[in-house]
N, CA and C atoms as a LAMMPS dump frame, in Angstrom:
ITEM: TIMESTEP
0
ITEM: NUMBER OF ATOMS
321
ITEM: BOX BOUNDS ff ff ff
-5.0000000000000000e+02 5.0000000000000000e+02
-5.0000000000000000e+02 5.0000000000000000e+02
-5.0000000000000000e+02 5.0000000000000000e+02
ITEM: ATOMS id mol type element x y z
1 1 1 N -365.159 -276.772 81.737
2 1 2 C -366.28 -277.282 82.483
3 1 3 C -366.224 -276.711 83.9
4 2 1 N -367.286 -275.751 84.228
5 2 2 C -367.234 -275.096 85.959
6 2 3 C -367.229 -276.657 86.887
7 3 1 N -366.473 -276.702 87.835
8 3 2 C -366.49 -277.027 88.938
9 3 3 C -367.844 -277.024 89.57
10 4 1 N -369.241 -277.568 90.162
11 4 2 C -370.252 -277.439 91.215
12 4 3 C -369.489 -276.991 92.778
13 5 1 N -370.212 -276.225 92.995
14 5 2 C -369.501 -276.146 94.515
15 5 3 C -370.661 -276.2 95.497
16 6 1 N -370.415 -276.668 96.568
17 6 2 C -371.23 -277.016 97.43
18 6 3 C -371.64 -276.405 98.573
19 7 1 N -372.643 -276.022 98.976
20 7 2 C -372.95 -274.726 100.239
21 7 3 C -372.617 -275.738 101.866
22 8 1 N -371.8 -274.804 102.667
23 8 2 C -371.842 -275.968 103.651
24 8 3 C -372.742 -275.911 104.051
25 9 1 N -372.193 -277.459 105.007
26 9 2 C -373.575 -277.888 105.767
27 9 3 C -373.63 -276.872 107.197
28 10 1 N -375.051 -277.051 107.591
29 10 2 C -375.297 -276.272 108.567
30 10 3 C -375.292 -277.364 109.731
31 11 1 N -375.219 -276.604 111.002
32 11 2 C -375.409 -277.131 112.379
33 11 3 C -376.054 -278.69 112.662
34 12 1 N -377.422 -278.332 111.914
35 12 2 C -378.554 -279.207 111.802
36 12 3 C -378.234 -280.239 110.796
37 13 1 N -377.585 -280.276 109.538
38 13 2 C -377.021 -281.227 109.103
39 13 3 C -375.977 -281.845 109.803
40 14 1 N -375.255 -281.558 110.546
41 14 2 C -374.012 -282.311 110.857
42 14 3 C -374.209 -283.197 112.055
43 15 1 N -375.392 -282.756 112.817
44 15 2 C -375.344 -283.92 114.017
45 15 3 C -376.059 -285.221 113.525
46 16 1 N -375.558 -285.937 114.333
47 16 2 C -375.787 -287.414 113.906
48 16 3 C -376.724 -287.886 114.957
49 17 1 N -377.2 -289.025 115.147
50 17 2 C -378.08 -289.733 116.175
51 17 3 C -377.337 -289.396 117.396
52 18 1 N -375.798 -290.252 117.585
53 18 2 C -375.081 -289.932 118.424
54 18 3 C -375.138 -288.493 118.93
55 19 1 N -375.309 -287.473 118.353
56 19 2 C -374.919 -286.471 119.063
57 19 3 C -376.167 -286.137 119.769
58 20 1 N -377.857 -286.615 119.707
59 20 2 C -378.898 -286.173 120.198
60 20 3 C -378.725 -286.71 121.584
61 21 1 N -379.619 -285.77 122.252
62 21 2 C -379.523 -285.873 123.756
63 21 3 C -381.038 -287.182 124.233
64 22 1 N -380.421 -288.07 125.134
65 22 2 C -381.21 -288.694 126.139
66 22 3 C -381.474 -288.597 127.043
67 23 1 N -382.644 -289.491 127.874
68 23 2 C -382.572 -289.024 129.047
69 23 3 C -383.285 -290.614 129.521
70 24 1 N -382.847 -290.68 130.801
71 24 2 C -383.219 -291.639 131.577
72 24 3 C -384.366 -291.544 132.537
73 25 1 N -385.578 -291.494 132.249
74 25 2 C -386.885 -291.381 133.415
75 25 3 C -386.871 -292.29 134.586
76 26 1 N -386.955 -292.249 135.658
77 26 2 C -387.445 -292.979 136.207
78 26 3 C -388.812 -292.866 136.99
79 27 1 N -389.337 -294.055 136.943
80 27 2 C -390.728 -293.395 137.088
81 27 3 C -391.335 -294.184 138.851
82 28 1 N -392.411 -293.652 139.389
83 28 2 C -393.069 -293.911 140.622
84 28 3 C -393.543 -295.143 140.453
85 29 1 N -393.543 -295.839 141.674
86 29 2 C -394.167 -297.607 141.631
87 29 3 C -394.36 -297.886 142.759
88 30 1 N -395.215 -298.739 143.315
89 30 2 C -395.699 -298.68 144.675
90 30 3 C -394.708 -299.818 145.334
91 31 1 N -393.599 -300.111 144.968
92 31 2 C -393.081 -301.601 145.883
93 31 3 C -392.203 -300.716 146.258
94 32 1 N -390.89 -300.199 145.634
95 32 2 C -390.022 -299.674 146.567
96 32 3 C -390.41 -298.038 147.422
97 33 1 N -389.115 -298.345 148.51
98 33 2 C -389.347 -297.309 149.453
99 33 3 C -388.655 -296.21 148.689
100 34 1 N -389.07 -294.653 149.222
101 34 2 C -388.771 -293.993 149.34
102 34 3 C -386.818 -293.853 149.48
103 35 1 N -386.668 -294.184 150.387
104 35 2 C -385.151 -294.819 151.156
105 35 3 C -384.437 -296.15 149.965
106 36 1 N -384.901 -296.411 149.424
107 36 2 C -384.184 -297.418 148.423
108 36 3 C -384.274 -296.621 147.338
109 37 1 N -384.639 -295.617 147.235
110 37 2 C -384.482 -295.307 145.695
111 37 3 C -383.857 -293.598 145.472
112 38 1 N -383.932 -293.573 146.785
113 38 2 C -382.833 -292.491 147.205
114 38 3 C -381.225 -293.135 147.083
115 39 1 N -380.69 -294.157 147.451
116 39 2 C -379.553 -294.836 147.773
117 39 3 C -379.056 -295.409 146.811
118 40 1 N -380.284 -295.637 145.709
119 40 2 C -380.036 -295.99 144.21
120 40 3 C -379.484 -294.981 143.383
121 41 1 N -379.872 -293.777 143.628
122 41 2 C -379.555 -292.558 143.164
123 41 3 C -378.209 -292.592 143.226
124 42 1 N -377.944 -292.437 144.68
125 42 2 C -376.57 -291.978 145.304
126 42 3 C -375.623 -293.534 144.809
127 43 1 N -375.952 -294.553 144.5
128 43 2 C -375.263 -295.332 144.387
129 43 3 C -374.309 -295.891 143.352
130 44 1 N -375.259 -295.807 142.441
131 44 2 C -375.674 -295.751 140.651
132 44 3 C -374.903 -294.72 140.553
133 45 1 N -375.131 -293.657 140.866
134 45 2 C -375.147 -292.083 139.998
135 45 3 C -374.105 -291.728 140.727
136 46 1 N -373.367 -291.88 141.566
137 46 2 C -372.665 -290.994 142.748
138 46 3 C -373.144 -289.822 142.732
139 47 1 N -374.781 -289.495 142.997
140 47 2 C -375.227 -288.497 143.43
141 47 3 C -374.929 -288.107 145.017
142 48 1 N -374.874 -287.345 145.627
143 48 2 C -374.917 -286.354 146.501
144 48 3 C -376.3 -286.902 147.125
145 49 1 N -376.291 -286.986 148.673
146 49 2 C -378.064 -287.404 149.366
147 49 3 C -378.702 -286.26 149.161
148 50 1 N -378.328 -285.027 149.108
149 50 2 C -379.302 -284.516 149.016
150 50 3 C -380.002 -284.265 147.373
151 51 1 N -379.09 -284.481 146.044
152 51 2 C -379.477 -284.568 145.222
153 51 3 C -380.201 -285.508 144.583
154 52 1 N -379.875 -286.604 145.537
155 52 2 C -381.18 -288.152 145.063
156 52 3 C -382.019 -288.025 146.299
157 53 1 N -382.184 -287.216 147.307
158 53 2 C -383.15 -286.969 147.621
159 53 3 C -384.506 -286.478 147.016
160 54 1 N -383.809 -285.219 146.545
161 54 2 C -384.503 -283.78 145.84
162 54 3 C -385.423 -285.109 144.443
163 55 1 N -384.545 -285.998 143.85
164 55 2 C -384.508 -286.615 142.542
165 55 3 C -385.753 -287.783 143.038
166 56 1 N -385.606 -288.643 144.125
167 56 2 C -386.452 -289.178 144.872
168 56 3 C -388.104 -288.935 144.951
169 57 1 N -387.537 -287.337 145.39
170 57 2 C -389.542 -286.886 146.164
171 57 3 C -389.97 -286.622 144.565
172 58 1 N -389.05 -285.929 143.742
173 58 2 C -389.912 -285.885 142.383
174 58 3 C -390.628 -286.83 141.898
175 59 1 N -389.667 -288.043 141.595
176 59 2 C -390.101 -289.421 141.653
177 59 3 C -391.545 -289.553 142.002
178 60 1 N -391.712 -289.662 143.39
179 60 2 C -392.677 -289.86 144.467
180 60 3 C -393.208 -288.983 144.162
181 61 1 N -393.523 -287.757 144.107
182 61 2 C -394.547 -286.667 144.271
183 61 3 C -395.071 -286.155 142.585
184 62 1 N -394.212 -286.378 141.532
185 62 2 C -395.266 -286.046 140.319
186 62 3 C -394.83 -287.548 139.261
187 63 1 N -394.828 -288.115 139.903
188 63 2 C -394.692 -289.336 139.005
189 63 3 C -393.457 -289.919 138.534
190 64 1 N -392.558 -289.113 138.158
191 64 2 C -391.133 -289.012 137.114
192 64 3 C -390.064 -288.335 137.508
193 65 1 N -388.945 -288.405 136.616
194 65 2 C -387.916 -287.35 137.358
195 65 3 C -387.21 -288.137 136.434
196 66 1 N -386.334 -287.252 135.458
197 66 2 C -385.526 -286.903 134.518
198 66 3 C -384.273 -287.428 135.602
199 67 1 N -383.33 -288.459 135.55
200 67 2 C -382.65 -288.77 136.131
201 67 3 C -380.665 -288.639 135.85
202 68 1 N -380.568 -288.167 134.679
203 68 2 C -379.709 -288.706 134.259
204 68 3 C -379.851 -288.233 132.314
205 69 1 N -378.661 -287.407 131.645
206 69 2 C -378.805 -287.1 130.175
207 69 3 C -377.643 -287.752 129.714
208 70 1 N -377.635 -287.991 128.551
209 70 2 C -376.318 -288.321 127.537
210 70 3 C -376.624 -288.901 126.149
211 71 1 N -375.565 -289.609 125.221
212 71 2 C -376.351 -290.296 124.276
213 71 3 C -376.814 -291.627 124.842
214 72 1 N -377.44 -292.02 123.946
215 72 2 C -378.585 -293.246 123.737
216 72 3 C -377.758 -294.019 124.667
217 73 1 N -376.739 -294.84 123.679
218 73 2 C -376.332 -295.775 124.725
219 73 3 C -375.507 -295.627 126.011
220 74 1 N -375.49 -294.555 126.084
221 74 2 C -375.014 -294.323 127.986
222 74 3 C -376.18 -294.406 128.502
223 75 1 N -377.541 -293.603 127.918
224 75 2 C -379.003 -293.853 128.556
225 75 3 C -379.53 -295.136 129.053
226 76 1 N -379.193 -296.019 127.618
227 76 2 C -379.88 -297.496 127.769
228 76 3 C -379.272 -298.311 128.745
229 77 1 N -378.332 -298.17 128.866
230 77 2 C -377.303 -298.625 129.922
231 77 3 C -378.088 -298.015 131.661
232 78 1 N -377.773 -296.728 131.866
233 78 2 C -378.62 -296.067 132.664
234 78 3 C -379.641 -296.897 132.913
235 79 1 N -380.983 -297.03 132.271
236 79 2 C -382.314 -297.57 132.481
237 79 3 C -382.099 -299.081 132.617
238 80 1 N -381.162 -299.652 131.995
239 80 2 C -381.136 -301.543 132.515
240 80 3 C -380.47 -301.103 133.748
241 81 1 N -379.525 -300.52 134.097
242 81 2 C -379.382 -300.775 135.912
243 81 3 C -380.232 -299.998 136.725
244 82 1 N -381.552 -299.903 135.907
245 82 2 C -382.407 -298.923 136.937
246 82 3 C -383.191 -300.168 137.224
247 83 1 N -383.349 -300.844 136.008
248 83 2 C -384.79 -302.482 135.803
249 83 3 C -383.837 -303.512 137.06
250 84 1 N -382.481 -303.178 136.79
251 84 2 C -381.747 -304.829 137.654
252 84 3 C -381.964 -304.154 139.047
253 85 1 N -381.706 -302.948 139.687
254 85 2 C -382.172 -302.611 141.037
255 85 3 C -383.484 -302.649 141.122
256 86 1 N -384.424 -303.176 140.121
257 86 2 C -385.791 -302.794 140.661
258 86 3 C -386.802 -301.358 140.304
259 87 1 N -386.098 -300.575 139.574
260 87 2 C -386.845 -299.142 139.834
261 87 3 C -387.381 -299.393 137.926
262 88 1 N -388.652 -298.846 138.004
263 88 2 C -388.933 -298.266 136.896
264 88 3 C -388.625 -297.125 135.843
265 89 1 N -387.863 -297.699 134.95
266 89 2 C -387.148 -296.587 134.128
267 89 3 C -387.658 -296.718 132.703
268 90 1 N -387.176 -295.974 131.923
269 90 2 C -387.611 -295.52 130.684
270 90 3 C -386.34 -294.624 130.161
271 91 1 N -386.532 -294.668 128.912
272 91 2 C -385.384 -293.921 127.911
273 91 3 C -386.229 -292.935 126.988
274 92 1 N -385.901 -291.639 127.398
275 92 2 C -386.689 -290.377 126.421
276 92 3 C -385.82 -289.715 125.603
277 93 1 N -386.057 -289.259 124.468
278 93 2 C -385.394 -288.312 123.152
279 93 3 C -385.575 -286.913 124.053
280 94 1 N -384.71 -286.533 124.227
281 94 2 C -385.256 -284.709 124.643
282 94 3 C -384.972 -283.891 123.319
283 95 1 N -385.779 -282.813 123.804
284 95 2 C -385.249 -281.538 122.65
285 95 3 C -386.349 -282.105 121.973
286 96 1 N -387.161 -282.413 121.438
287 96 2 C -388.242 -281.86 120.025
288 96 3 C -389.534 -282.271 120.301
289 97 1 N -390.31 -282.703 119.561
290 97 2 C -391.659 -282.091 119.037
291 97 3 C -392.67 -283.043 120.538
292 98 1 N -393.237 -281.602 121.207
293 98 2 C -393.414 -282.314 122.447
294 98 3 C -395.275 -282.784 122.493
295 99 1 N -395.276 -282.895 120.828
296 99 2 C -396.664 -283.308 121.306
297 99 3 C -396.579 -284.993 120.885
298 100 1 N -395.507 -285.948 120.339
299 100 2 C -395.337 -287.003 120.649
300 100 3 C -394.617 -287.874 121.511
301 101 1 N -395.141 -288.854 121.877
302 101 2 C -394.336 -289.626 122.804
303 101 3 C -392.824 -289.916 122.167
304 102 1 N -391.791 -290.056 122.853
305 102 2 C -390.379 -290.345 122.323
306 102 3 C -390.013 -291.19 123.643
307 103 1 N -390.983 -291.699 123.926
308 103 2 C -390.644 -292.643 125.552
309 103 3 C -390.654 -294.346 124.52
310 104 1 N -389.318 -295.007 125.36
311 104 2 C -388.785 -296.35 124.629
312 104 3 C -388.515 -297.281 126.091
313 105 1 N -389.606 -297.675 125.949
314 105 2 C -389.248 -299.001 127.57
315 105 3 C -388.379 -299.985 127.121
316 106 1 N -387.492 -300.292 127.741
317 106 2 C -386.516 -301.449 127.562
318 106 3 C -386.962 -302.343 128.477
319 107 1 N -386.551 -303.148 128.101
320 107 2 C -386.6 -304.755 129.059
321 107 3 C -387.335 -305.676 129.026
């Protein structure tokens, strides 16, 4: 009786949920300042001022700003201490099909 043998798996088979990439949005809102959500950056994130600056005016100037990547639950984590300081956040799937939403509001 032959043995079946099996073709390996490829790349695309082997990643799991865990291995897909997240991302933490945070998005523009008219209550906080400019200056508080710069300091949130740097605080939260141990960003650099000038890198939660730069992360800040995006914020402020086109709406959003990709804040922060990893898996899911380092993300979700990410976006609840964005809601407990106050800032508007969101959790996005990166990497695929960019004509649907993959935006998941928590809270």
């Amino acid at each position: 009786m032959a043995v079946p043998t099996l073709a390996p798996r490829t790349d695309a088979e082997e990643r799991t949920s865990e291995d897909e990439s997240w991302a933490c949005i945070v998005d523009d809102d008219p209550i906080n300042t400019t200056t508080y959500v710069q300091r949130v950056f740097m605080s939260y994130f141990g960003y650099s001022s000038s890198k939660a600056y730069t992360l800040m005016m995006r914020v402020h100037t086109q709406g959003s700003a990709q804040v922060s990547t990893g898996p899911r639950e380092r993300m979700e984590t990410d976006v609840q201490a964005m809601h407990h300081r106050g800032l508007r956040a969101r959790l996005e799937k990166q990497g695929g099909d960019d004509s649907r939403d993959d935006s998941i509001h928590l809270g």
